[in-house]
N, C-alpha and C positions, 0 to 999 in steps of 0.2 A: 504494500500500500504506500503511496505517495502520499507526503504530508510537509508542508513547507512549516517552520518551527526558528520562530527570531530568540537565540541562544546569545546570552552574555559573550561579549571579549573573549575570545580564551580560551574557554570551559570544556567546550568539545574536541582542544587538541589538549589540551592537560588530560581530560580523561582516556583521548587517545594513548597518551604517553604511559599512563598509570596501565591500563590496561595491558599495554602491549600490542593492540588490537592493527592491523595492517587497514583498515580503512574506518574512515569515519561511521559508515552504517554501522561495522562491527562493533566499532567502540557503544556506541550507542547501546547495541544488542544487549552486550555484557554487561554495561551498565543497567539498564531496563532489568533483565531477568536477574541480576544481584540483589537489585531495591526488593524486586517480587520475594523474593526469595526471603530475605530477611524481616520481612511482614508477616509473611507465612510465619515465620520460625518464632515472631515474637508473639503470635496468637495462639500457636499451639504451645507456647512457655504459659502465659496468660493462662490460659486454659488448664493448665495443671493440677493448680490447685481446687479447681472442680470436678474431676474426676473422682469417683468412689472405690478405689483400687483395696480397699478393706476386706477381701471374700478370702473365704479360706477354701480349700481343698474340694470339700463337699458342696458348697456352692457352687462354685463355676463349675464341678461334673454336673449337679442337676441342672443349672443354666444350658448345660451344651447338650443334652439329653429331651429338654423343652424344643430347643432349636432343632435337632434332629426328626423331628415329629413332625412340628408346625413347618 
């Protein structure tokens, strides 16, 4: 996809540079799916502590015994 995008001074050859990336699209890319990446990661941090990872043994075999049914 085509997208015309007015970027700071700079910014798109520094993260060229940082990246390593041999062209501007690239750079771009790796930047894009790092950001992605790290949103992700900090939701499913986020998210942790609501999780009920509490079940003992007999639990999760009758949980998975439920699911094998249904």
């Amino acid at each position: 996809m085509r997208t015309t995008v007015d970027l700071p001074e700079g910014l798109l050859d520094e993260v060229q540079a940082v990246t390593r990336a041999s062209t501007r699209r690239e750079a771009l890319v790796i930047a894009l799916e790092d950001y992605l990446r790290r949103q992700k990661l900090r939701a499913v941090i986020s998210a942790a502590g609501d999780l009920d990872l509490d079940m003992d043994v007999r639990a999760l075999r009758s949980a998975d015994r439920r699911r094998s049914r249904g």
